[in-house]
Kinemage of the C-alpha trace (Angstrom):
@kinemage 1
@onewidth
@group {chain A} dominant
@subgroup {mainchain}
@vectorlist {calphas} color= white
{ca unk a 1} P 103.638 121.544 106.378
{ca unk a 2} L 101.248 121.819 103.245
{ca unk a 3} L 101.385 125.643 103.729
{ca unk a 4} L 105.357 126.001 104.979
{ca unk a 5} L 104.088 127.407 107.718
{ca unk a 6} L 106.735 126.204 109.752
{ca unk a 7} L 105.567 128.391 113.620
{ca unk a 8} L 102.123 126.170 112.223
{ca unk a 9} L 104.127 123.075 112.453
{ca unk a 10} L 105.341 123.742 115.381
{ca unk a 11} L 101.764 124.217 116.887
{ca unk a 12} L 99.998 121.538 115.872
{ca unk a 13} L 102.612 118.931 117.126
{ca unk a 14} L 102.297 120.565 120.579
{ca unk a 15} L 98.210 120.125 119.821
{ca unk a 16} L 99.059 116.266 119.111
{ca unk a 17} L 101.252 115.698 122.251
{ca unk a 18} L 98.111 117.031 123.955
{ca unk a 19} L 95.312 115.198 122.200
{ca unk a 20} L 97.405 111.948 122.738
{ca unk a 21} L 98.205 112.689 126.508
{ca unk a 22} L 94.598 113.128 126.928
{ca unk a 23} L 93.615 110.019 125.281
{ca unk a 24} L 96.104 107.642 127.646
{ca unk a 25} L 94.384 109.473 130.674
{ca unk a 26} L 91.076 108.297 129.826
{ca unk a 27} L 91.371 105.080 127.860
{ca unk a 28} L 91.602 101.827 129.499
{ca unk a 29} L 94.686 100.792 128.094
{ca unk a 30} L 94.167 97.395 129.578
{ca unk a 31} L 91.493 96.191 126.938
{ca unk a 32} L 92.356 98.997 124.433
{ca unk a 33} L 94.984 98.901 122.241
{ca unk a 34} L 96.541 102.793 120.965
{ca unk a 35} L 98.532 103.499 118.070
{ca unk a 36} L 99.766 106.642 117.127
{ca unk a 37} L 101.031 107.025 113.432
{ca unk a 38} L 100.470 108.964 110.370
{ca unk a 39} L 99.684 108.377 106.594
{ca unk a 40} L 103.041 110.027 105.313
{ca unk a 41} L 105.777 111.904 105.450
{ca unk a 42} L 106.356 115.435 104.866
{ca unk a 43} L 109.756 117.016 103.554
{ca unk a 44} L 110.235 119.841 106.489
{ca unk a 45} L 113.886 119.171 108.081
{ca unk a 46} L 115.393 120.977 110.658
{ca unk a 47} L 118.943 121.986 109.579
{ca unk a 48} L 121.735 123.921 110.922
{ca unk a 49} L 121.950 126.780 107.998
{ca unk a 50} L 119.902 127.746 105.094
{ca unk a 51} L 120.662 125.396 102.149
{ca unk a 52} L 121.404 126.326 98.563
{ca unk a 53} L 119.123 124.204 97.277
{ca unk a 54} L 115.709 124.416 98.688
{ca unk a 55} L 113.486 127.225 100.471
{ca unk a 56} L 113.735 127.324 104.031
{ca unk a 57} L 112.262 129.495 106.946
{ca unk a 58} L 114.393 130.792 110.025
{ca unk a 59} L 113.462 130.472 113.469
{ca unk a 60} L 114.329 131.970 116.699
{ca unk a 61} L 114.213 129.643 119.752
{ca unk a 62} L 114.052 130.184 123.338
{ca unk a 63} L 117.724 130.981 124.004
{ca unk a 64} L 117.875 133.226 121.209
{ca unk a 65} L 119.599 130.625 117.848
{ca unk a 66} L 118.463 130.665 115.006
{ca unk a 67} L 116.803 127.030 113.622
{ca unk a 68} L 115.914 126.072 109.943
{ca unk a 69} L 113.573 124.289 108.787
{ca unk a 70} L 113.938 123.430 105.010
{ca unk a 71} L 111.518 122.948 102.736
{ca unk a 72} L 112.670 120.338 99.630
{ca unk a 73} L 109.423 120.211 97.505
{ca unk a 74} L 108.572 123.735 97.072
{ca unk a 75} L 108.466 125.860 94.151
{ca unk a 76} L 111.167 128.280 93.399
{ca unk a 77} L 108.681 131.004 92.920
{ca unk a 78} L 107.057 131.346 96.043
{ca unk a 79} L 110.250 132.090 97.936
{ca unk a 80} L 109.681 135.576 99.547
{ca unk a 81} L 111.891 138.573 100.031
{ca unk a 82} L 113.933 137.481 102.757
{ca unk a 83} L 115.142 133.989 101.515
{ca unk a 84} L 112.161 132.270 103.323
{ca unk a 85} L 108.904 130.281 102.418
{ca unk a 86} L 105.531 131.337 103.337
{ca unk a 87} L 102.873 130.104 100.954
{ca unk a 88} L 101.911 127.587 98.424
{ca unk a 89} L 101.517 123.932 98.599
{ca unk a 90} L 104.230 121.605 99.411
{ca unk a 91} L 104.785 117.874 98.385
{ca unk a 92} L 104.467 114.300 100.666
{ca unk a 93} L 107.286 112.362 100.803
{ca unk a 94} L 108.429 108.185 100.922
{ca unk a 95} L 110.113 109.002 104.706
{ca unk a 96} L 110.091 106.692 107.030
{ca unk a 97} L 107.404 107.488 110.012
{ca unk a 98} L 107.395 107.506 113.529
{ca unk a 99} L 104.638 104.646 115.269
{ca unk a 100} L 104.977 104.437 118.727
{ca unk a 101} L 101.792 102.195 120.823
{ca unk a 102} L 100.512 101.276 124.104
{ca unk a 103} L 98.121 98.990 125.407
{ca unk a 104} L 97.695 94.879 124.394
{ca unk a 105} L 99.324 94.105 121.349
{ca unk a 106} L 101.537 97.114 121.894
{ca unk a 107} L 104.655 94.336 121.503
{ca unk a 108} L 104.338 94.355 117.547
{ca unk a 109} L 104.886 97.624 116.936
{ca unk a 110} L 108.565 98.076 118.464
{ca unk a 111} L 111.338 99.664 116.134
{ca unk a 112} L 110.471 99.829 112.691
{ca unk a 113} L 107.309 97.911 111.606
{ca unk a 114} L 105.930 97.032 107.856
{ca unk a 115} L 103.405 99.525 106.882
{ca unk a 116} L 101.331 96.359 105.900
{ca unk a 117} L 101.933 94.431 109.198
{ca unk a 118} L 100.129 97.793 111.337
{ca unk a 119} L 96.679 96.148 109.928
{ca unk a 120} L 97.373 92.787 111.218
{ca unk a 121} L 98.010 94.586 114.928
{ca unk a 122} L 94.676 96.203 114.695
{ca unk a 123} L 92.541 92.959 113.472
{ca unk a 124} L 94.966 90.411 116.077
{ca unk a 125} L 93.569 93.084 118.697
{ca unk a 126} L 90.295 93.119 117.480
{ca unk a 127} L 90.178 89.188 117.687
{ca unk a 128} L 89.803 89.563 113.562
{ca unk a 129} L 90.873 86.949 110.942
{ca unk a 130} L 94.460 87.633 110.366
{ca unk a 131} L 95.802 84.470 108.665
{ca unk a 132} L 95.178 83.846 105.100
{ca unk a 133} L 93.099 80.294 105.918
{ca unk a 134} L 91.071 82.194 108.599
{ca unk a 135} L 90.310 84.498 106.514
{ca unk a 136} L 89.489 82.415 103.887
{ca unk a 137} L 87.059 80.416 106.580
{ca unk a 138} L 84.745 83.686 106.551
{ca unk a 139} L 83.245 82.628 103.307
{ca unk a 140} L 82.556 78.852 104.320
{ca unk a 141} L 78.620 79.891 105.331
{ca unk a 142} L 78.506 81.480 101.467
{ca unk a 143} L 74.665 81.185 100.266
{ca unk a 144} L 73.231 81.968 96.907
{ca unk a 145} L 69.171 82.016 95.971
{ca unk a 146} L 67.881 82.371 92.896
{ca unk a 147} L 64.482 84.090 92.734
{ca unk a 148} L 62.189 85.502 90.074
{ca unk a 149} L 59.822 88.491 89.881
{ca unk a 150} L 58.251 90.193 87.676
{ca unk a 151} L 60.201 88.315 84.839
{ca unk a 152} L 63.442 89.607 86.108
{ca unk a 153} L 65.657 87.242 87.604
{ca unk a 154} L 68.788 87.133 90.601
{ca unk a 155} L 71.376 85.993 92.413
{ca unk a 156} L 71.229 86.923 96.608
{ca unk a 157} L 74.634 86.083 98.042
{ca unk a 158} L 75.306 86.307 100.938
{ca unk a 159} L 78.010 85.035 103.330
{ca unk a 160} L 81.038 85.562 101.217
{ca unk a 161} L 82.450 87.667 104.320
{ca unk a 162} L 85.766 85.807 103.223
{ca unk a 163} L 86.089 87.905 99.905
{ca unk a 164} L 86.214 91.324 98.394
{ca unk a 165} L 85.161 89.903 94.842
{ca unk a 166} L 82.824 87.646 93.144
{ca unk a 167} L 82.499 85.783 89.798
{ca unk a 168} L 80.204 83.929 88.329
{ca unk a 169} L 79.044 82.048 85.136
{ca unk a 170} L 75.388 80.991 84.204
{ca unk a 171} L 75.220 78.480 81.449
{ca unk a 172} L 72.208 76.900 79.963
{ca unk a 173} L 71.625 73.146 79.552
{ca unk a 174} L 73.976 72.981 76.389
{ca unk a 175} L 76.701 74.286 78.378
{ca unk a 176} L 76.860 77.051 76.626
{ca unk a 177} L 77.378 80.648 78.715
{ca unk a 178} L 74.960 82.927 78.757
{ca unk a 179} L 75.883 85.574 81.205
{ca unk a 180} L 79.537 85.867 83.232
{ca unk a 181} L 81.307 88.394 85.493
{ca unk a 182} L 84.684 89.896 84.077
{ca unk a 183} L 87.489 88.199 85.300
{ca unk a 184} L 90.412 89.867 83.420
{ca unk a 185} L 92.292 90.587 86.831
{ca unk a 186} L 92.163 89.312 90.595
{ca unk a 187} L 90.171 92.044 91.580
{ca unk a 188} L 88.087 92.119 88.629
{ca unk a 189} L 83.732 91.369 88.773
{ca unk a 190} L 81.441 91.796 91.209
{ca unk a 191} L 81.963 93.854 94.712
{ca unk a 192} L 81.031 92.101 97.664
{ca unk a 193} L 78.939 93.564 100.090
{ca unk a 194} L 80.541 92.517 103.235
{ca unk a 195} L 77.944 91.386 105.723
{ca unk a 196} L 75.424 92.435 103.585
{ca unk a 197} L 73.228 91.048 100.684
{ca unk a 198} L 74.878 90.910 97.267
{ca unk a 199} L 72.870 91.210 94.534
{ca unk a 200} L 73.565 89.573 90.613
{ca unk a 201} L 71.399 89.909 87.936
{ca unk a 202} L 70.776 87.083 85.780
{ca unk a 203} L 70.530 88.643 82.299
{ca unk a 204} L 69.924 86.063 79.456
{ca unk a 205} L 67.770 83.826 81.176
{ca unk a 206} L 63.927 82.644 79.399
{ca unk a 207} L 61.597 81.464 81.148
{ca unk a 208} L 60.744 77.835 81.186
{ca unk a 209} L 64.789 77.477 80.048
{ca unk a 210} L 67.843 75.206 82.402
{ca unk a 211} L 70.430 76.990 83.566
{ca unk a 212} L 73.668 75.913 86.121
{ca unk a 213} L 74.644 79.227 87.893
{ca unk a 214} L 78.524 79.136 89.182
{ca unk a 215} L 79.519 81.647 91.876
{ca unk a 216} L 82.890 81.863 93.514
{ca unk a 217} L 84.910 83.693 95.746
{ca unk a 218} L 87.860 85.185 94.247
{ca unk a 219} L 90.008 85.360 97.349
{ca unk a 220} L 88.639 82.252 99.151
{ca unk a 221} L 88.117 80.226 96.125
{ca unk a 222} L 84.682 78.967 97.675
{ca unk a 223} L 82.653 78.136 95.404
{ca unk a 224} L 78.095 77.557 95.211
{ca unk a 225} L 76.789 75.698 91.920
{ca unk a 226} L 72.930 76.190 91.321
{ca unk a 227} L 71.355 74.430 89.127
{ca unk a 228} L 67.450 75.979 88.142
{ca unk a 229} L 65.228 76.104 85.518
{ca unk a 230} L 63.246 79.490 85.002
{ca unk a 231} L 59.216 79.113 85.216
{ca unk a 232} L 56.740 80.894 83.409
{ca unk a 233} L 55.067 83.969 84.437
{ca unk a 234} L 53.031 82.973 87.517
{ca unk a 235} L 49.245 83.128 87.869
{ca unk a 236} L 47.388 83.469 91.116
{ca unk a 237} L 46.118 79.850 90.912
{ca unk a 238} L 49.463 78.434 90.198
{ca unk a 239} L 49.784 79.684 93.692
{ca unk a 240} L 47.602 78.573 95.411
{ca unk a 241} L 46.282 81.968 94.997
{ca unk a 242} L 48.887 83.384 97.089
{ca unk a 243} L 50.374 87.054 96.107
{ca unk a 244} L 53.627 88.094 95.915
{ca unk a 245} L 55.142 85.608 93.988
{ca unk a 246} L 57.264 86.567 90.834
{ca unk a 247} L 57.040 83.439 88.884
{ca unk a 248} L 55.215 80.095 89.213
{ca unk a 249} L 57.017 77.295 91.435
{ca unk a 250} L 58.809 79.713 93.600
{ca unk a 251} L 58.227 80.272 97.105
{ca unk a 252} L 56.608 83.195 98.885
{ca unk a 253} L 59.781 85.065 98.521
{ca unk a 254} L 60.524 84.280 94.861
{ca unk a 255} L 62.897 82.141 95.389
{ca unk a 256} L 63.319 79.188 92.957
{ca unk a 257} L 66.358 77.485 93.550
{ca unk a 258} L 69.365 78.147 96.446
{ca unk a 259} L 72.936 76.381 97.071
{ca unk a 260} L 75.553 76.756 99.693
{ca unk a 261} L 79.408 76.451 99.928
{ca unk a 262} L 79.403 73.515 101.737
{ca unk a 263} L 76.752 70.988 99.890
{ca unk a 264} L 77.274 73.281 96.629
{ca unk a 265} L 73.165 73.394 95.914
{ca unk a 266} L 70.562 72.375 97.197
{ca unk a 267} L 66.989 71.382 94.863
{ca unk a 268} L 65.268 73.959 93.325
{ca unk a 269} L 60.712 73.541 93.229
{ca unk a 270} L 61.808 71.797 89.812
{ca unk a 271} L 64.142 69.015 91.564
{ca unk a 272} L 67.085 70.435 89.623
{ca unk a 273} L 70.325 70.142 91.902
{ca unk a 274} L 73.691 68.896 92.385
{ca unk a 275} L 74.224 65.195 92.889
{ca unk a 276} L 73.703 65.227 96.851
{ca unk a 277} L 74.004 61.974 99.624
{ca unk a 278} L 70.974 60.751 97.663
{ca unk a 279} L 72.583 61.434 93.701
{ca unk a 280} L 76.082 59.685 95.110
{ca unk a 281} L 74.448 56.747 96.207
{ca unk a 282} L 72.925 56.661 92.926
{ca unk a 283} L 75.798 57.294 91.110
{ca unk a 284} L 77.850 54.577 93.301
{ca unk a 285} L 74.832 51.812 92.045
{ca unk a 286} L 74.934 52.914 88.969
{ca unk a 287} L 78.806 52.224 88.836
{ca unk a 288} L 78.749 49.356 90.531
{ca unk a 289} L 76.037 47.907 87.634
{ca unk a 290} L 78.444 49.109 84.982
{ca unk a 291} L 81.471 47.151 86.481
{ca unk a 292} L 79.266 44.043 86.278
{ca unk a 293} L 78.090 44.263 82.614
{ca unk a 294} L 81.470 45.334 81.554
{ca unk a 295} L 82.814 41.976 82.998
{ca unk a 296} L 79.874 40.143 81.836
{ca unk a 297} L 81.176 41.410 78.748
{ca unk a 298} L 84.501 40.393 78.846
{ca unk a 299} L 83.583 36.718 80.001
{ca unk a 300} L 81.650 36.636 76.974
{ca unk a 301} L 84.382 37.469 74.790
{ca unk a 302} L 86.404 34.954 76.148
{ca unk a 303} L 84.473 31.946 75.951
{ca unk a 304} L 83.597 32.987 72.118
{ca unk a 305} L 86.868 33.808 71.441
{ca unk a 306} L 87.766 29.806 73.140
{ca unk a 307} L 85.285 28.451 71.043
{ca unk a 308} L 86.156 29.954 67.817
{ca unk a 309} L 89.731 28.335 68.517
């Protein structure tokens, strides 16, 4: 159709026909699901005379009429001597497609169906996450570690199946922001690498320094806080005289402080984290003593305020 080569056409459709006859004969259709589509449209139409208005080529068919097939998007100079089209580079067009399907999960696609809605067929067939929670629920095992080497140090997510994008912010212990993704748009910061480890580089950060590193998932909205403070430069003996570590107080694999999506972080070597079962409980006492001065307090008040009267 790109050419106008309209006997080309012709040929290739009869090559489809074939290609998808061949595929029904030898795919289990009762575990495979088949859809035949395409990407676009094209602008060939088969008319009943040569129109005014666009190039078209004239065909003879098996009982000897003639058939037209127009061509709407072509330019007017590569029209040839005899009226027809035979070169150049025609346009796609916005017309509606034929989908046709066989096999389980073949029901959805009956009629007209929402260019959108063919990628829900394929992942309901594939057993995928098709709903917005499920898919959401991909990103609930999210991870993030924070190691050092060689004074140089990073973010490993992973998990974050759940979302195409992350963002994050690292702040030091003033709450001030040191380093952040751009988040000007949905889509905007860093690429996820979908079953894969995701690497973010902590610019900014000194050693010896405490920092709260945010990540979340822009689609999920799941989110891991780490909290970490960067060590020195690490010595052998710091080590236990172990190699291979980046910076002292990290583990064998550099890693100095990790969270998770559902606990948000979990203690770095420095005992930096998140208020956890043990920080609530903590927190909770800690409450519960402030209740009991502040009514302490207020007793106090009143009898001085009784005896002043």
């Amino acid at each position: 159709d790109h050419a106008g080569n309209a006997c080309g056409q012709i040929g290739e459709t009869d090559d489809f026909d074939q290609a998808i006859a061949y595929a029904m004969q030898n795919v289990d259709l009762t575990n495979t699901l088949m859809i035949v589509t395409a990407d676009h449209a094209h602008t060939s139409q088969i008319l009943n005379a040569q129109p005014a208005y666009a190039l078209s080529t004239v065909l003879k068919t098996a009982d000897g009429n003639n058939m037209v097939v127009s061509y709407g998007t072509a330019q007017e100079d590569s029209r040839d001597t005899d009226g027809g089209y035979n070169g150049g580079d025609m346009e796609h067009t916005g017309t509606q497609l034929r989908i046709a399907a066989s096999g389980p999960g073949a029901q959805r696609v009956i009629g007209l169906t929402d260019q959108t809605d063919n990628f829900y067929t394929i992942a309901g067939a594939l057993g995928l996450a098709t709903s917005t929670e499920s898919q959401k629920a991909l990103s609930d095992n999210g991870t993030v570690k924070v190691s050092a080497a060689d004074g140089k140090f990073t973010a490993d997510v992973d998990g974050f199946n759940g979302d195409a994008v992350l963002s994050y912010e690292l702040k030091d212990k003033n709450d001030k922001t040191v380093a952040a993704s751009d988040s000007s748009t949905p889509l905007s910061g860093v690429r996820v690498k979908t079953a894969q480890t995701t690497p973010i580089a902590l610019d900014g950060v000194t050693e010896g320094s405490e920092y709260t590193l945010t990540v979340i998932g822009r689609q999920s909205g799941k989110a891991v806080t780490v909290d970490f403070q960067a060590p020195a430069a690490n010595s052998a003996d710091k080590n236990n005289g172990k190699p291979g570590v980046g910076a002292a107080g990290a583990d064998n694999d550099g890693v100095i402080a990790s969270g998770k999506v559902s606990d948000s972080a979990q203690a770095g070597p420095f005992g930096a984290a998140l208020l956890g079962k043990t920080g609530t409980a903590v927190l909770a006492v800690a409450i519960a003593i402030a209740m009991l001065v502040a009514v302490a307090m207020l007793v106090k008040t009143a009898k001085a305020a009784k005896n002043d009267r």
